[in-house]
C-alpha positions as a LaTeX table, in Angstrom:
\begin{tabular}{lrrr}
\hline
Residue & $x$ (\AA) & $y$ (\AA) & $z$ (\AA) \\
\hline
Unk1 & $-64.18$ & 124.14 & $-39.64$ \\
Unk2 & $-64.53$ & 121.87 & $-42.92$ \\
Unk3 & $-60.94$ & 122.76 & $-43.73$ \\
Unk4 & $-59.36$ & 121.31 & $-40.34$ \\
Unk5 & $-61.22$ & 117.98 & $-40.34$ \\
Unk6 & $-58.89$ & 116.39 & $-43.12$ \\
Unk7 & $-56.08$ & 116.83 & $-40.55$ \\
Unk8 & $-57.86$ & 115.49 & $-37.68$ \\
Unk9 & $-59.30$ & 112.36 & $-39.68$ \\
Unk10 & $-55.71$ & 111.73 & $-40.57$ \\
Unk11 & $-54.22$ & 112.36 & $-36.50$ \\
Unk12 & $-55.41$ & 108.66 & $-35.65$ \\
Unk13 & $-53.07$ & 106.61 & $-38.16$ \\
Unk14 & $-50.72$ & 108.51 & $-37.00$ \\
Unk15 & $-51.11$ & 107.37 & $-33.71$ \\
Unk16 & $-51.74$ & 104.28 & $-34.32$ \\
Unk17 & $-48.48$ & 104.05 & $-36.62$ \\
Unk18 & $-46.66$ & 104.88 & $-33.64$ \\
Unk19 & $-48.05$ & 102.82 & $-31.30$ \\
Unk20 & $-47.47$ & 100.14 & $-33.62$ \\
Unk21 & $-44.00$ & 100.77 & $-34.07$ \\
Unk22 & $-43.86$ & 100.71 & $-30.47$ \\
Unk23 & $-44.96$ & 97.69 & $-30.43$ \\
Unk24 & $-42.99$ & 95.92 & $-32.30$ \\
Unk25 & $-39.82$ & 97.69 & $-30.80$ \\
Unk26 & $-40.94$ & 95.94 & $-27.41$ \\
Unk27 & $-41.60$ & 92.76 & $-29.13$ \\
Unk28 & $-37.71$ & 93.00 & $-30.50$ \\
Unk29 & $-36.45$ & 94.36 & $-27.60$ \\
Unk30 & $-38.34$ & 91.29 & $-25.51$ \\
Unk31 & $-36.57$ & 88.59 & $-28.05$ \\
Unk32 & $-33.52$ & 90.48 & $-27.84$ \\
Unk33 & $-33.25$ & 89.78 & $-23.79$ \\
Unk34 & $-34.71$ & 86.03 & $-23.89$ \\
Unk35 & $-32.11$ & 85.52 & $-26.41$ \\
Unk36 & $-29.03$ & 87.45 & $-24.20$ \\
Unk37 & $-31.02$ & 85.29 & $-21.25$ \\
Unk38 & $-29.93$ & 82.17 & $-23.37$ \\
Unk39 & $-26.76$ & 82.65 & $-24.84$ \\
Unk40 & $-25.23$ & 84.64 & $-21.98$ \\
Unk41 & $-25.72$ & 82.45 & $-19.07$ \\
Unk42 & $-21.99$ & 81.11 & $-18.79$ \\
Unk43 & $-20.85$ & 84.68 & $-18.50$ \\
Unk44 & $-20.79$ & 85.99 & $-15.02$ \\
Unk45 & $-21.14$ & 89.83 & $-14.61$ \\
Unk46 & $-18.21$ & 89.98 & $-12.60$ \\
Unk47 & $-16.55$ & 88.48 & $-15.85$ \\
Unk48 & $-17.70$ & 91.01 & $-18.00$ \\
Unk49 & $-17.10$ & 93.97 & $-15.63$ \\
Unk50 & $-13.59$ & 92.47 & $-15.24$ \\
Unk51 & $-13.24$ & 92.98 & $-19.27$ \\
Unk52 & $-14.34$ & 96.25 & $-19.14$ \\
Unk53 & $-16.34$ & 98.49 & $-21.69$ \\
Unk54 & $-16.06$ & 97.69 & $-25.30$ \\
Unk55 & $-15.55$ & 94.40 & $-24.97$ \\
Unk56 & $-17.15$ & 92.18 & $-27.65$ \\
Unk57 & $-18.67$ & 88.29 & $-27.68$ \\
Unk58 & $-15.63$ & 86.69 & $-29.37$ \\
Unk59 & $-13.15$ & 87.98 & $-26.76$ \\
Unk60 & $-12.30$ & 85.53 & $-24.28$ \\
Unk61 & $-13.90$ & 85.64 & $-20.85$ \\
Unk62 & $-11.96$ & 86.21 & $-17.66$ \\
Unk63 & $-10.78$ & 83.02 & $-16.02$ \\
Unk64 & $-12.59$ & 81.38 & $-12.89$ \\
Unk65 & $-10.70$ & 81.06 & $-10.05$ \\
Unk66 & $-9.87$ & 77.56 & $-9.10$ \\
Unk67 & $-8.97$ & 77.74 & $-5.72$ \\
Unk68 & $-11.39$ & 76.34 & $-3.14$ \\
Unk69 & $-13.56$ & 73.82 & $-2.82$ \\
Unk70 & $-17.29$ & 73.50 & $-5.21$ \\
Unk71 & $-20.10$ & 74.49 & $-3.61$ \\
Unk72 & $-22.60$ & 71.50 & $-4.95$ \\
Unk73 & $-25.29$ & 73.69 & $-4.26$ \\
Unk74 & $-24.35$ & 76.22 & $-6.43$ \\
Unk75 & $-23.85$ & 73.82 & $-9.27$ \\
Unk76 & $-27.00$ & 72.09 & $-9.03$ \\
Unk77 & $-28.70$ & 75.70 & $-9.08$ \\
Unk78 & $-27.10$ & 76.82 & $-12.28$ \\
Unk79 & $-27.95$ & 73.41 & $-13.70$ \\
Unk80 & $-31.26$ & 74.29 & $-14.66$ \\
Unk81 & $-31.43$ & 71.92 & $-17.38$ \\
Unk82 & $-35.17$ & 70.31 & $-18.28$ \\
Unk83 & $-34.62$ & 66.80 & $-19.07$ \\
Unk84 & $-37.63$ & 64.65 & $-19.82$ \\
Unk85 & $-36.58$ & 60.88 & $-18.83$ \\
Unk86 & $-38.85$ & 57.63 & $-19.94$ \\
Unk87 & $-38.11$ & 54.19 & $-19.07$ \\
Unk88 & $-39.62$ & 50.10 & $-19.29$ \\
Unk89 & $-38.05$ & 47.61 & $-16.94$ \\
Unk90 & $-39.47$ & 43.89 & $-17.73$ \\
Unk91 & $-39.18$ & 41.81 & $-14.93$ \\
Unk92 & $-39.51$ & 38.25 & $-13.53$ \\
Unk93 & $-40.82$ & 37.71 & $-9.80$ \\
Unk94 & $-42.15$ & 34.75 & $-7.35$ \\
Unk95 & $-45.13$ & 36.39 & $-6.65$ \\
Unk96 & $-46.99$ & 39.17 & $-9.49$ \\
Unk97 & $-49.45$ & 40.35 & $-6.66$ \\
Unk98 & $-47.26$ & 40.94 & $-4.05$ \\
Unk99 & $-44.79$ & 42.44 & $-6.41$ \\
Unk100 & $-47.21$ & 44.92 & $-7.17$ \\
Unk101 & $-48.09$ & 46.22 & $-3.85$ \\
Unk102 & $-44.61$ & 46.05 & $-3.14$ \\
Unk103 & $-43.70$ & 48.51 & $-6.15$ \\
Unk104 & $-47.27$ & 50.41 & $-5.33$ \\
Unk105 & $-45.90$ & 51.75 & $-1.77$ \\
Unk106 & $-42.23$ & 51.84 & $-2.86$ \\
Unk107 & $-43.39$ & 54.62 & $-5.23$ \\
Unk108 & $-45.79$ & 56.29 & $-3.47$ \\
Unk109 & $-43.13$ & 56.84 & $-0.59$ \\
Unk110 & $-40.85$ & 58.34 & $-3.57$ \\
Unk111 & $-43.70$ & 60.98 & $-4.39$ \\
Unk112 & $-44.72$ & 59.30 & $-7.34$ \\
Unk113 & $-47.86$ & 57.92 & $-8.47$ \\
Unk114 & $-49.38$ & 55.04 & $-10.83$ \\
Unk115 & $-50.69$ & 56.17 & $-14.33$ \\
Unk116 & $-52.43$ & 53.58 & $-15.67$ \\
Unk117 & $-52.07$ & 49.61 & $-15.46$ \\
Unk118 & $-53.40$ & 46.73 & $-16.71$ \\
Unk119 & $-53.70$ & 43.01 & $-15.55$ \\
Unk120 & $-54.37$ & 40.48 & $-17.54$ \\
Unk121 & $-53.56$ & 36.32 & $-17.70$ \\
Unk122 & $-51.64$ & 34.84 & $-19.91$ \\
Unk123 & $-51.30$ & 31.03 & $-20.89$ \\
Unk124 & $-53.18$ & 31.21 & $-16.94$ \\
Unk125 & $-50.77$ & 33.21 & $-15.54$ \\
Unk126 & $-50.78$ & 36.81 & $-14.06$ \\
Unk127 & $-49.30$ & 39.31 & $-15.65$ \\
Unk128 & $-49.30$ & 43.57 & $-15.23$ \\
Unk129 & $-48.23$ & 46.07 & $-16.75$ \\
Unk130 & $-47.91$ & 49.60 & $-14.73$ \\
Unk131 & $-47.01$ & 52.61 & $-15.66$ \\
Unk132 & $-45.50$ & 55.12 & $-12.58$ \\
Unk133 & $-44.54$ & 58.43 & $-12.67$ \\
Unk134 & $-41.83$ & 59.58 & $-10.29$ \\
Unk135 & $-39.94$ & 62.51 & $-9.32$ \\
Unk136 & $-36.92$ & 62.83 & $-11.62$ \\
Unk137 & $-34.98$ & 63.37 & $-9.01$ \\
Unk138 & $-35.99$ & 60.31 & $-7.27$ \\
Unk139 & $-35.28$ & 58.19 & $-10.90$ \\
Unk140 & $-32.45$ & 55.90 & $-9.77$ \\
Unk141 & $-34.08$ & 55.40 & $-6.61$ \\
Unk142 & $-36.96$ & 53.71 & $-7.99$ \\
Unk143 & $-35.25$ & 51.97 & $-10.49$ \\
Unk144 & $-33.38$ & 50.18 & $-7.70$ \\
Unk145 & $-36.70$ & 49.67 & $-5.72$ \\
Unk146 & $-37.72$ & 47.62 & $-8.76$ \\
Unk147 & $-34.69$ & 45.62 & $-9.30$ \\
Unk148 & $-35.22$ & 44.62 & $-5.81$ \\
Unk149 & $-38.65$ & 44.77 & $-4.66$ \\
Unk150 & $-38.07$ & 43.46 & $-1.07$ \\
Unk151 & $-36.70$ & 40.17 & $-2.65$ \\
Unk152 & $-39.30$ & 39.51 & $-4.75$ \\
Unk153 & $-37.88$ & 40.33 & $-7.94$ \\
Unk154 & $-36.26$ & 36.74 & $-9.50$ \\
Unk155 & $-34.48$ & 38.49 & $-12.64$ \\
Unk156 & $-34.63$ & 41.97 & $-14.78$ \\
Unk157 & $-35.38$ & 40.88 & $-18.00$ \\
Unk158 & $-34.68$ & 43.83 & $-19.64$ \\
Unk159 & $-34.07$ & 47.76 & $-19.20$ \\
Unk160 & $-34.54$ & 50.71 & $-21.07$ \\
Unk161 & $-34.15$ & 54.32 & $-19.88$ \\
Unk162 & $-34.00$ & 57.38 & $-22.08$ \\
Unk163 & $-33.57$ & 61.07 & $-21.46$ \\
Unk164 & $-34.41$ & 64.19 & $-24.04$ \\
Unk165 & $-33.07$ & 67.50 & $-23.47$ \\
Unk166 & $-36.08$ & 70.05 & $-23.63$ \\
Unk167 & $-34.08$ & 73.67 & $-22.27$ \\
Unk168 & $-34.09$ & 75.13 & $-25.20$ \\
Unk169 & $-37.70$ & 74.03 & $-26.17$ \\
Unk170 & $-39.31$ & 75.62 & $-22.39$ \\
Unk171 & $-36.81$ & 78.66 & $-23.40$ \\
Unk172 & $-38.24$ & 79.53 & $-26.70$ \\
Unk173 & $-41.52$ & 78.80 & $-25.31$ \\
Unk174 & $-41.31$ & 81.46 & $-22.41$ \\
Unk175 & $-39.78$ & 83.92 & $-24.66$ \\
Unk176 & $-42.27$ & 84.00 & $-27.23$ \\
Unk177 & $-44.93$ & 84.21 & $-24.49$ \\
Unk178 & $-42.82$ & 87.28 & $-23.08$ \\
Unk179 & $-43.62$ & 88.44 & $-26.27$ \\
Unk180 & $-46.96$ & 87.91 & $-27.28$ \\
Unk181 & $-48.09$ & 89.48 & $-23.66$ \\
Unk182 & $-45.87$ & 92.55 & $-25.05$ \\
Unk183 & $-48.55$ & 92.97 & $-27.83$ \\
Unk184 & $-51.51$ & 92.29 & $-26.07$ \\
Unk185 & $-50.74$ & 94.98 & $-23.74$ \\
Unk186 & $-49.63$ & 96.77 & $-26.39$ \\
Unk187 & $-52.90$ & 96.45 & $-28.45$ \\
Unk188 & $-55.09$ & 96.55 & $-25.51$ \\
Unk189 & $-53.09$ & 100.31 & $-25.19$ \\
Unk190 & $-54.34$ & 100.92 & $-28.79$ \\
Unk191 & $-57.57$ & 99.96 & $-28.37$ \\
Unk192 & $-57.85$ & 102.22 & $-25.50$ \\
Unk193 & $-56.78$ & 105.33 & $-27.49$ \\
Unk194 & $-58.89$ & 104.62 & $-30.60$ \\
Unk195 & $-62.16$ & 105.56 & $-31.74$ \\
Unk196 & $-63.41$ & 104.29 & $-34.84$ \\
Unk197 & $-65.73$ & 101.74 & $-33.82$ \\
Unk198 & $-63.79$ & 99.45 & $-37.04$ \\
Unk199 & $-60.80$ & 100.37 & $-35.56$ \\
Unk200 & $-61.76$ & 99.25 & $-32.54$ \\
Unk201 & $-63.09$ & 95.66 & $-33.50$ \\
Unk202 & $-60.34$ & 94.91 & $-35.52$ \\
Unk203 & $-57.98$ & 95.73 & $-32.48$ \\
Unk204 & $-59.73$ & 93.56 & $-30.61$ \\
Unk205 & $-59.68$ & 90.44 & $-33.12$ \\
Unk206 & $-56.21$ & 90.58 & $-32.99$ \\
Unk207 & $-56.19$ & 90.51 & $-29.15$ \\
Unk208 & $-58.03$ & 87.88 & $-29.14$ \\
Unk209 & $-55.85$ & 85.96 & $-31.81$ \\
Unk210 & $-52.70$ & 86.93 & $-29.38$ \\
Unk211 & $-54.49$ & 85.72 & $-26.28$ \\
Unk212 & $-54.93$ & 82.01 & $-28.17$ \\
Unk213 & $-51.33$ & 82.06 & $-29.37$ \\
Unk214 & $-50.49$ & 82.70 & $-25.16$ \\
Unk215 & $-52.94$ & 80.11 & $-24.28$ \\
Unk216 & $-51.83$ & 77.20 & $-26.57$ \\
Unk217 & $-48.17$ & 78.17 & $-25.81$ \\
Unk218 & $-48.67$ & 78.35 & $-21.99$ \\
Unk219 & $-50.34$ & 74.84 & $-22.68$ \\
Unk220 & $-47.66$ & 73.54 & $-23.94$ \\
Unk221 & $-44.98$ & 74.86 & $-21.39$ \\
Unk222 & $-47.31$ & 73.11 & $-18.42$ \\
Unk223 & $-47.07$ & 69.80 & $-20.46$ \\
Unk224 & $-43.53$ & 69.69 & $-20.89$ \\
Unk225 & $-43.55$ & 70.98 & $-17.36$ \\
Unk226 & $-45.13$ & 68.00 & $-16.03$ \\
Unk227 & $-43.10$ & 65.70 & $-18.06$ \\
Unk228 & $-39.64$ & 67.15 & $-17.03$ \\
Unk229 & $-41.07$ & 66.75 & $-13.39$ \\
Unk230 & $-42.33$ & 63.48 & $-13.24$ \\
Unk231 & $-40.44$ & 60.70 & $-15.30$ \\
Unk232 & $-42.63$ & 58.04 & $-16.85$ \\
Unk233 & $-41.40$ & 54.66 & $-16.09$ \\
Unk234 & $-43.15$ & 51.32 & $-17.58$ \\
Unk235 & $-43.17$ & 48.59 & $-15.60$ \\
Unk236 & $-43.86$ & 44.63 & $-16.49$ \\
Unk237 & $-44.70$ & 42.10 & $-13.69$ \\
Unk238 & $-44.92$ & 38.23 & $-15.24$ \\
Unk239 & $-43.56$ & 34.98 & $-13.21$ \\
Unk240 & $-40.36$ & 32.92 & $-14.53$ \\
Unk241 & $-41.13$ & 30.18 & $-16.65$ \\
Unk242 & $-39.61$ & 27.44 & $-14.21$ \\
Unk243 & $-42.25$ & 29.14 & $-11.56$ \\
Unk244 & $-44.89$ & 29.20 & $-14.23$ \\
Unk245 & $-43.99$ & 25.09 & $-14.93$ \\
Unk246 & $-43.97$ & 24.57 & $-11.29$ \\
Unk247 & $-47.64$ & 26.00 & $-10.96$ \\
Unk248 & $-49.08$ & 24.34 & $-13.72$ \\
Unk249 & $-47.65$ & 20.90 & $-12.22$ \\
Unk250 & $-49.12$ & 21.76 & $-8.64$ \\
Unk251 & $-52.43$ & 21.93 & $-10.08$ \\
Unk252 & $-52.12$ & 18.63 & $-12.05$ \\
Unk253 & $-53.53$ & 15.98 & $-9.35$ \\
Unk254 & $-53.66$ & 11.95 & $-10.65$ \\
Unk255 & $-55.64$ & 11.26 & $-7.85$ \\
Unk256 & $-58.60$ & 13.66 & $-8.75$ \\
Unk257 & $-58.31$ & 13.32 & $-11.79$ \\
Unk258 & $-59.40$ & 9.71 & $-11.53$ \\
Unk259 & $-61.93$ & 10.48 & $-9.03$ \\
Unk260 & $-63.67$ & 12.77 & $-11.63$ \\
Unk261 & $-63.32$ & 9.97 & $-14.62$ \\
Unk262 & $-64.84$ & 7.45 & $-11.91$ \\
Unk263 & $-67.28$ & 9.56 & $-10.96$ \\
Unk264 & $-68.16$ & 10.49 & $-14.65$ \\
Unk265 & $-68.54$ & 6.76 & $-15.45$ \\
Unk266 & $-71.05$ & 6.21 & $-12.71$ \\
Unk267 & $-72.93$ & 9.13 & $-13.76$ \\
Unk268 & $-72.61$ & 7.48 & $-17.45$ \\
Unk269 & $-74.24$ & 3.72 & $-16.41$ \\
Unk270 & $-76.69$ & 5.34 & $-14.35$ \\
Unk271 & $-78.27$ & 7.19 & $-16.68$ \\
Unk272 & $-77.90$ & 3.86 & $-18.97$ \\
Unk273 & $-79.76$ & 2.24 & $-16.17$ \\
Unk274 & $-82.12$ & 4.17 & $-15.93$ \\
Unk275 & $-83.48$ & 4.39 & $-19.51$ \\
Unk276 & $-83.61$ & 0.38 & $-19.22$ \\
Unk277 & $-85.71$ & 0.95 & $-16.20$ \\
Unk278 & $-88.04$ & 3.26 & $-18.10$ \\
Unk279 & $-88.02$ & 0.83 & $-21.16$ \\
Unk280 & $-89.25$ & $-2.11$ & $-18.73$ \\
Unk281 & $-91.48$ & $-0.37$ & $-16.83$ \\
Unk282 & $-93.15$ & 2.24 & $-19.23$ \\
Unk283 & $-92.42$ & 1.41 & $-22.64$ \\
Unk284 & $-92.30$ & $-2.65$ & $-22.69$ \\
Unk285 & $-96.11$ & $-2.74$ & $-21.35$ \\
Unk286 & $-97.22$ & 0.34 & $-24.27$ \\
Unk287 & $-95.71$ & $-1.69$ & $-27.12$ \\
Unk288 & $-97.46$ & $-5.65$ & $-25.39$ \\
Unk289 & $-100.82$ & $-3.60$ & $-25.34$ \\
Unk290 & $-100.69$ & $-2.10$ & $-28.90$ \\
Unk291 & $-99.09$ & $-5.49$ & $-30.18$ \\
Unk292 & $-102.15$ & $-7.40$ & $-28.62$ \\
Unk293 & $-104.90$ & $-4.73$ & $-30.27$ \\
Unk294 & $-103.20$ & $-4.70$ & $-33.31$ \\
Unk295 & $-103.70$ & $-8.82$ & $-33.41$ \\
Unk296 & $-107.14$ & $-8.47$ & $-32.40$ \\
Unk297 & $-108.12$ & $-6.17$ & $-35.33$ \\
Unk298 & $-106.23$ & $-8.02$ & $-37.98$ \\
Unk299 & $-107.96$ & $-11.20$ & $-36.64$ \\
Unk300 & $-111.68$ & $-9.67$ & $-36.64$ \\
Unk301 & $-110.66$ & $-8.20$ & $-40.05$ \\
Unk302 & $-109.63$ & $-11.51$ & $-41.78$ \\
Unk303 & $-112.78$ & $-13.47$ & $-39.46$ \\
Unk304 & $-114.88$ & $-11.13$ & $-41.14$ \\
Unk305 & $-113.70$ & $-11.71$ & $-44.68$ \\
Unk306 & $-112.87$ & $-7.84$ & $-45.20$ \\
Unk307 & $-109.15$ & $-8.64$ & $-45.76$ \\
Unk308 & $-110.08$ & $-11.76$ & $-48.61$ \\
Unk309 & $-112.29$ & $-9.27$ & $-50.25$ \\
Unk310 & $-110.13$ & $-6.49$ & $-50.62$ \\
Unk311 & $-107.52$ & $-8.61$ & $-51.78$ \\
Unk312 & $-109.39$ & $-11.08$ & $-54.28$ \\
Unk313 & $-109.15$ & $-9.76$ & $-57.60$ \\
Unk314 & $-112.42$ & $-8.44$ & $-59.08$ \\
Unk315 & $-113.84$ & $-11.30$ & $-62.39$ \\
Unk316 & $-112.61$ & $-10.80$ & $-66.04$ \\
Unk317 & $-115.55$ & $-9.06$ & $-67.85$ \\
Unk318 & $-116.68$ & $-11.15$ & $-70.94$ \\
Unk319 & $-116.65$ & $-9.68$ & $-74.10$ \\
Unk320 & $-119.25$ & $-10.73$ & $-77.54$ \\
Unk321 & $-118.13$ & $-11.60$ & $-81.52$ \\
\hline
\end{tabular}
């Protein structure tokens, strides 16, 4: 018995060599087809069974046919491109509320929704600033909802649109998920056959390493998902300055305006009057009655001789050879 266990201690890297190698022939072999997925899409099969076997990548394909009409269908299935587009449209309207409801249901009847605004005055004027996001293929059609927005819109001030190719990003990205779930079934297959317990957690660490890597990926994927889905379009509402002029003059009135300077002067010499009314009344008699004690005392005082004597000055005091 002691002189077989050597061999059997040394049976499980064995098997685990070859389950490694395994995997990473499945991880190859899963890069290899996300790769022939990528560069082989112009290449029909019919093309390449037309060539017939042997034929290499540099040899030139078989030509299309070109009689008959395009099917747009067809075309706008094997356009799969993912195209991210962003946008900001400043504009000038008669009315910033109404333009905004206006815009609000325009959108919302597109599919699209608002992502964040804000609404503010400035120099005492509305202004807003919305951000929508809207079906990309619905793009032009809001742009053109804005230019317009039932009349409201006076002028486009300015326009920006923009559009980033992202296929081969979302490509890569799905292929090196393919391959990460390779492993992990891979390992998780390892982990099953082993049975070291060291073995075992250190199988498992790197499962859950791979299951991260998936996770973040996958994250990533949705996000540029969402982005080549909806289109993000800025949006700036603000009236013209002739409109903004005109406001400011409608609320300039001469008439109230004097009205509120007349009224602040009689507010002004009433309040004058009345502190001459409390002087008289209150204040006049208070400073008669302590003007009239004050006399009294001084009179008494001097009467009395108590004011001579505290001002005569006292005899000289005389002095002997």
């Amino acid at each position: 018995m002691r002189t077989f266990r050597p061999a059997n201690r040394a049976k499980v890297p064995i098997v685990l060599s070859i389950l490694l190698m395994s995997l990473v022939l499945a991880a190859c072999g899963a890069s290899g087809t996300a790769l022939d997925g990528v560069g082989g899409a112009a290449a029909s099969p019919a093309s390449r069974d037309a060539a017939g076997p042997g034929t290499g990548e540099n040899e030139p394909e078989a030509p299309a046919p070109s009689a008959g009409p395009v099917d747009p269908d067809v075309v706008g299935a094997a356009d799969d491109a993912k195209i991210i587009r962003t946008g900001t449209i400043d504009l000038e309207v008669s009315d910033v509320p109404g333009a905004i409801r206006a815009a609000r249901d325009a959108i919302r009847a597109m599919g699209g929704y608002i992502g964040a605004s804000t609404t503010s005055n400035r120099d005492d004027q509305p202004y807003a600033e919305i951000t929508y996001r809207i079906p990309v293929a619905r793009w032009e059609d809001a742009l053109d909802a804005l230019r317009g927005l039932n009349g409201l819109t006076r002028k486009v001030v300015s326009e920006q649109t923009e559009a980033v190719d992202v296929t081969g990003q979302v490509v890569d990205l799905e292929a090196r998920i393919r391959n990460l779930r390779a492993s992990e079934t891979a390992l998780q297959r390892i982990a099953e056959q082993a049975t070291r317990v060291s073995d075992i957690l250190e199988i498992q660490a790197q499962i859950t390493g791979v299951r991260g890597q998936i996770e973040q990926l996958e994250a990533q994927r949705n996000q540029l998902g969402d982005r080549t889905t909806y289109a993000t379009l800025t949006a700036t509402f603000q009236l013209p300055v002739v409109a903004a002029i005109e406001v400011q003059a409608k609320g300039w009135d001469p008439g109230a305006i004097f009205d509120e300077a007349s009224a602040s002067l009689v507010g002004l010499m009433q309040t004058l009057a009345g502190a001459g009314i409390w002087i008289v009344v209150v204040w006049l008699p208070i400073l008669v009655l302590v003007s009239v004690v004050v006399g009294i005392v001084a009179w008494l005082l001097r009467r009395f001789g108590v004011l001579d004597r505290a001002v005569r000055p006292s005899p000289p005091v005389a002095t002997g050879d």
